[in-house]
N, C-alpha and C positions, 0 to 999 in steps of 0.2 A: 635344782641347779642354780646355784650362783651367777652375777654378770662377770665375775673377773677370778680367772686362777695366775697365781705366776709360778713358775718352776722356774729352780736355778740350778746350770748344770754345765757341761762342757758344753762347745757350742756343734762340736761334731755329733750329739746326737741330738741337734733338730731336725732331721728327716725326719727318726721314728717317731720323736714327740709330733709333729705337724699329723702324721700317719694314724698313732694313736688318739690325739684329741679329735679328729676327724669321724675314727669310729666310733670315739667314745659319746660326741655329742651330735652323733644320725649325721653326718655330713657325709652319704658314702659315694656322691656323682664323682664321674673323674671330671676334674676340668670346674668343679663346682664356684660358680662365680660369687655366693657366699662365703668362699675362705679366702683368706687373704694371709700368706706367709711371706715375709719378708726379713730380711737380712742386714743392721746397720753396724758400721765400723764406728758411730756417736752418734748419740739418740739427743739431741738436743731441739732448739724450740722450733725449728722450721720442720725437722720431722717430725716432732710432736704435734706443730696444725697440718703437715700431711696426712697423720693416720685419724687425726677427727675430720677432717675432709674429705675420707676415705669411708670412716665408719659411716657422716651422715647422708650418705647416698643410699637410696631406698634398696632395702634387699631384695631379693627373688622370693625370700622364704619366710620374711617376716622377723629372720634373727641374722647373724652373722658372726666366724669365728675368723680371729685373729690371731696369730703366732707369728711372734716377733722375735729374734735374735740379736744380743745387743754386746759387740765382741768387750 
């Protein structure tokens, strides 16, 4: 397993993608406070130290998935 995948795709099918990489990489709790999907309208530099501000908070499980949507 890799640290980083990106997929590029319409933005209407982030549910299944967040769904799929979910099971794809063992994250199957609902409510798992290791995943973190979010949704930006611009991804610029204050979201960008959001989501490392976000990543360096200690996980539950020792890893953590992100799925990000960036219109």
């Amino acid at each position: 397993m890799h640290h980083a995948y990106i997929y590029e795709g319409v933005r209407s099918l982030m549910p299944s993608l967040a769904k799929d990489s979910q099971e794809r990489f063992d994250f199957t709790k609902d409510h798992d406070p290791d995943v973190s999907v979010q949704s930006f309208e611009k991804f610029g530099i204050e979201e960008a130290r959001g989501l490392r501000e976000t990543a360096a908070l200690k996980s539950v499980s020792g890893r953590g998935l992100f799925v990000i949507a960036v219109a």
